[in-house]
N, C-alpha and C positions, 0 to 999 in steps of 0.2 A: 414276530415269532422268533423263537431262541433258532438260531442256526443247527444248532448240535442233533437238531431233531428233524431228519428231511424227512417228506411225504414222496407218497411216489406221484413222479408226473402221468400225465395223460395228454392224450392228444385234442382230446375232443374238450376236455371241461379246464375250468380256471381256477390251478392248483395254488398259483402265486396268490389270489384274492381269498381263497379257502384258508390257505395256511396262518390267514391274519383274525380269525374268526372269534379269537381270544387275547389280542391287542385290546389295551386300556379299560379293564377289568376295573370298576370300583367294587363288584357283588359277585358272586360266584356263578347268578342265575343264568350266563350265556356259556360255562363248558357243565353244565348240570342240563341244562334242557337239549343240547347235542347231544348228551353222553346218554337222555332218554329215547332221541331220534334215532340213533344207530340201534339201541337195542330194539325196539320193533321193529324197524330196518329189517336187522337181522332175526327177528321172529317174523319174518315174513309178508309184512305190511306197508302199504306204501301211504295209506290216509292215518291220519292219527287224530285225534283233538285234544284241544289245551287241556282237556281235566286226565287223563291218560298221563298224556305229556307229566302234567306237575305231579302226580301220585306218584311216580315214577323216579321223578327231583328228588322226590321225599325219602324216598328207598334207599338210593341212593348216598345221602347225604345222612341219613340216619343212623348210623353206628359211629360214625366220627366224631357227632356231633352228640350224640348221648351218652357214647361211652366216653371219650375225652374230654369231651369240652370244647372241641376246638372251634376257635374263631374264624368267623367266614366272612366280615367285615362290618363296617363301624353302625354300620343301619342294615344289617342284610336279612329280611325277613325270610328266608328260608329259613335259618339256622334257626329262628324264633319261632317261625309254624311245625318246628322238629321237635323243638324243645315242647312245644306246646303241645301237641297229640302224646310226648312221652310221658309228662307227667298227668297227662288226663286219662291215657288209653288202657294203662296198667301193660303194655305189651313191653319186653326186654330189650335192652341196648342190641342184646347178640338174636332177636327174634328174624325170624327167615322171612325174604324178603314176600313171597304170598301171602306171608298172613297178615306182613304190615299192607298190601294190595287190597287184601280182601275186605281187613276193615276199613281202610278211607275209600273204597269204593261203596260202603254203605252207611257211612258217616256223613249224619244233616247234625251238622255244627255250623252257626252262625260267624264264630270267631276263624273257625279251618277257612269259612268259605270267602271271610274277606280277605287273610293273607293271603290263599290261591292268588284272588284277585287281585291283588297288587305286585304279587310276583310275573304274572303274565299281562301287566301292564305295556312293559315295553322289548322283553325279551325275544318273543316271537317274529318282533319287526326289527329290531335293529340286530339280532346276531346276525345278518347278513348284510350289515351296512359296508364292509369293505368291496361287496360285490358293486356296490352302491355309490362312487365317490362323489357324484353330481347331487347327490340330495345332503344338503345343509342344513343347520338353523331350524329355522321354521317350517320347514318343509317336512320333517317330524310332527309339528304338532296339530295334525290333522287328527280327526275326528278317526276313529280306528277304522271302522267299514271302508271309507275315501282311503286312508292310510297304506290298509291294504291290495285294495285297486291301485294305489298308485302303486306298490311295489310289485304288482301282478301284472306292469307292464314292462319291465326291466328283464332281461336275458340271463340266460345259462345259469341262474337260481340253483340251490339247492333244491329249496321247495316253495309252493305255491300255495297261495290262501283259497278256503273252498269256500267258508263262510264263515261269519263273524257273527257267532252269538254266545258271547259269552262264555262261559265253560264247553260249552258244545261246539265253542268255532274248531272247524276242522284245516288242515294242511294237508296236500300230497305233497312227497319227496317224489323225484321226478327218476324215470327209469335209471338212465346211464349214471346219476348218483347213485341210485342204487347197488345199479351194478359194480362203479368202484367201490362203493362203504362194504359191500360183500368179499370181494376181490381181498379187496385189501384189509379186514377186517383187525386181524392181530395186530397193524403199524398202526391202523387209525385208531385202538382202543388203548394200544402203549401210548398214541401221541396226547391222548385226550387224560390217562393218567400222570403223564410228564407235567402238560399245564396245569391240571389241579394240585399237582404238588409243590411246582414252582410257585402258585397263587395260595395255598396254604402258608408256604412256611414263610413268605414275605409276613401274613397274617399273624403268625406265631411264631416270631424270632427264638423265643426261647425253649420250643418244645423240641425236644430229640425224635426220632423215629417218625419221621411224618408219613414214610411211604409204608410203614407197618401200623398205622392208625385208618388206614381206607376201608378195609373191608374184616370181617371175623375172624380171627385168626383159625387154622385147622383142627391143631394141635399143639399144645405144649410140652417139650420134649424134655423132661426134668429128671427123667426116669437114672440118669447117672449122675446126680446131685442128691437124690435121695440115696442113692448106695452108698455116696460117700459120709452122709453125715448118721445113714446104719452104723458104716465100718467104725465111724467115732463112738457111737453108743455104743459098741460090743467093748471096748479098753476104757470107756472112762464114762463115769454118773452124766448124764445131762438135762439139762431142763430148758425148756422152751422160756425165751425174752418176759413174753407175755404174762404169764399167768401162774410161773415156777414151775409149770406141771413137770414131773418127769416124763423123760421121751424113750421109749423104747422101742425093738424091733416093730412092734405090731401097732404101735399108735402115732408115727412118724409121720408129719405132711411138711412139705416145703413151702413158704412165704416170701413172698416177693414184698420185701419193705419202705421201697416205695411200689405201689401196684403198678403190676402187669399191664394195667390199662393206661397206664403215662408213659411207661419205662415200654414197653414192646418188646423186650428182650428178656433175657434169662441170663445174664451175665454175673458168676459164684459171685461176688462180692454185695450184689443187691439177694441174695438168695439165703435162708438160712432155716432152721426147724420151727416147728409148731409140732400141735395136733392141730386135724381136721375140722372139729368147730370150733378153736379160735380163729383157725386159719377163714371160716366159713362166717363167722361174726366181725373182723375186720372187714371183709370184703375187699370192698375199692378206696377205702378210707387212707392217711396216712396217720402210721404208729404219733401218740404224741413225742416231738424228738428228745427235750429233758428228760421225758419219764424213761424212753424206750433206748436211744442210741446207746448209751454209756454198754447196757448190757447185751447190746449188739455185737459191740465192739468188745464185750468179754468171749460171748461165744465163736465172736469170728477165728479170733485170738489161738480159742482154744481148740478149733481146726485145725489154723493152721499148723501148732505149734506139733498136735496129736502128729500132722502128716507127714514131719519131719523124725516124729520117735518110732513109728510101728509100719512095720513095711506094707502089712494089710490096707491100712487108711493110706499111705502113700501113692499105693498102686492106684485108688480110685480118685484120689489127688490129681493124679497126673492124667486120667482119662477126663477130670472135670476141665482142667487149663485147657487141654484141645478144642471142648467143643463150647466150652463155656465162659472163656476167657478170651475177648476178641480183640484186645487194644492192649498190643505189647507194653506198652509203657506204662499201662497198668498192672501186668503181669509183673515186670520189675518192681514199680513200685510196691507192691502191697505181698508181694510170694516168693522174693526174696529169700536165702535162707538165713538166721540171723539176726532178725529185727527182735527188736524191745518191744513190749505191750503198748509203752508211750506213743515210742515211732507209730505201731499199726496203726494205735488209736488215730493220730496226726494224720495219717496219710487216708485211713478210709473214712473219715468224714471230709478232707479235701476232694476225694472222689465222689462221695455221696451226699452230701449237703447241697453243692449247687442243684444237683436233679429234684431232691424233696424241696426245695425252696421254690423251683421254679414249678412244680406241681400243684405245690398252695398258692401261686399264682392263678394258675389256671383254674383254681374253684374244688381241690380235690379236701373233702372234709379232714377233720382233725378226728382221731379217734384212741379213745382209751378200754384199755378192759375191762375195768372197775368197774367205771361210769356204766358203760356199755351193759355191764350184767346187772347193775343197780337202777335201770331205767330211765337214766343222765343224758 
């Protein structure tokens, strides 16, 4: 376990053997099926069974892995039975977690119900093998029923096997866990968030934001980025990137040019105008970059330069750097007073190229308008 993250002790149960419970990770399915144990836990329960349990995996891991992409490792069939109920279930990346509950609780699919099974092959029994040091080798490859008997004779467990049948084998968590996973609920749910992060972005060296890809975001707070690029259409003609349309007060939506669903952020230089159904036909796609950046980098241009001549667009200039501007060295680089259209150009695709580049890594489609409205 990383040091930087203590648990709290106890007197009674074995903090140092728990804290290791997500040492040597090849698959995510040992802090995914804890992070399902605590939450009944804390809904009140102390039996649970495997099909519970994994529906739950699934909840869980399903917005990161629909909405991003992200990798959860080189054979990890979770992320594959995610991906698999999204494109079959017609349900949303951002859909709440009951209704994705409600339907794999009434889902008979043959293909759901082998990955179940192969996810709770070995999970169940070995996320407590630290409690465990005497059992080696072969002494894992017991027939499960035996498997679990045998670890049904080992002490101070988390939880205990009830029965082993299959989707219906059942586990109790044992009181005094209880009573610390309740106790201590907030450290154990931060701790269990830390190790899925630290075990993502080993996963995904190249994606930015990982701890703002876990769960839906609430809100997007844009609302003083669109006043700013009002204040620009009230002094000067403007036209959205996309599709030339003219932008005015009343038809103004903001776009995130590489999407919101990679980037996690709202940072003015990935931010810029549309309307509402380009902005709503791009979706999650990224701009094609030939067609689209050059004239990015015209309108950016023409912000910034606007922000510099009319006090009006300045004033909302300078409320977007507060709250929209988070990496001062970008703030100098690119907002500057000063700079040539060349320079900007230079400078915001050295800030914005590597993010689109490593997004069409991760699977995020290419998209154009033309095509898009032409049926392409």
């Amino acid at each position: 376990m990383n040091t930087s993250m203590r648990l709290p002790e106890s007197e009674y149960l074995d903090i140092n053997h728990f804290s290791r419970l997500f040492d040597n990770m090849s698959e995510s399915y040992k802090i995914f099926w804890f992070q399902a144990i605590v939450e009944l836990v804390l809904a009140g329960k102390d039996r649970m069974s495997y099909d519970e349990l994994l529906n739950r995996m699934i909840v869980s891991a399903w917005y990161m892995v629909s909405e991003y992409h992200l990798n959860m490792g080189p054979s990890d069939t979770l992320e594959g039975l995610v991906n698999y109920i999204y494109k079959t279930s017609g349900l949303k990346s951002n859909e709440k977690p009951e209704k994705i509950l409600a339907y794999l609780g009434q889902l008979e699919d043959g293909e759901f119900k082998n990955k179940k099974n192969v996810i709770s092959y070995n999970v169940p029994y070995r996320l407590q093998a630290p409690f465990m040091p005497s059992m080696k080798g072969r002494a894992w490859a017991l027939p499960k029923p035996k498997l679990a008997a045998r670890i049904n004779q080992e002490k101070r467990l988390i939880y205990y096997f009830l029965t082993i049948q299959g989707m219906q084998s059942e586990i109790r968590v044992q009181p005094e866990w209880i009573n610390y996973i309740t106790k201590n609920q907030e450290i154990i749910k931060g701790w269990i968030q830390f190790n899925l992060i630290l075990y993502l972005q080993k996963r995904n060296p190249s994606v930015p934001g990982i701890a703002s890809k876990l769960y839906p975001p609430q809100e997007r707070k844009i609302e003083r980025v669109k006043k700013y690029w009002k204040a620009i259409a009230a002094v000067s003609p403007l036209h959205d990137i996309y599709g030339d349309t003219e932008l005015t007060q009343h038809n103004l939506s903001i776009d995130h040019f590489v999407p919101w669903s990679y980037v996690a952020h709202d940072e003015l230089w990935n931010l810029h105008p549309t309307t509402r159904s380009i902005n709503s036909s791009k979706s999650n796609n990224l701009p094609e970059w030939n067609a689209y950046f050059p004239k990015l980098c015209k309108i950016e241009y023409l912000g910034y330069c606007l922000s510099w001549q009319y006090e009006q667009v300045h004033k909302e200039f300078e409320k977007c750097l507060k709250e929209h501007v988070n990496n001062l060295d970008i703030q100098v680089k690119l907002y500057s007073k000063d700079l040539s259209k060349e320079l900007f150009a230079n400078r915001l695709e050295e800030v914005i190229y590597p993010v689109y580049h490593a997004a069409q890594e991760m699977g995020f489609g290419s998209w154009n308008l033309q095509q898009a409205q032409n049926g392409i």
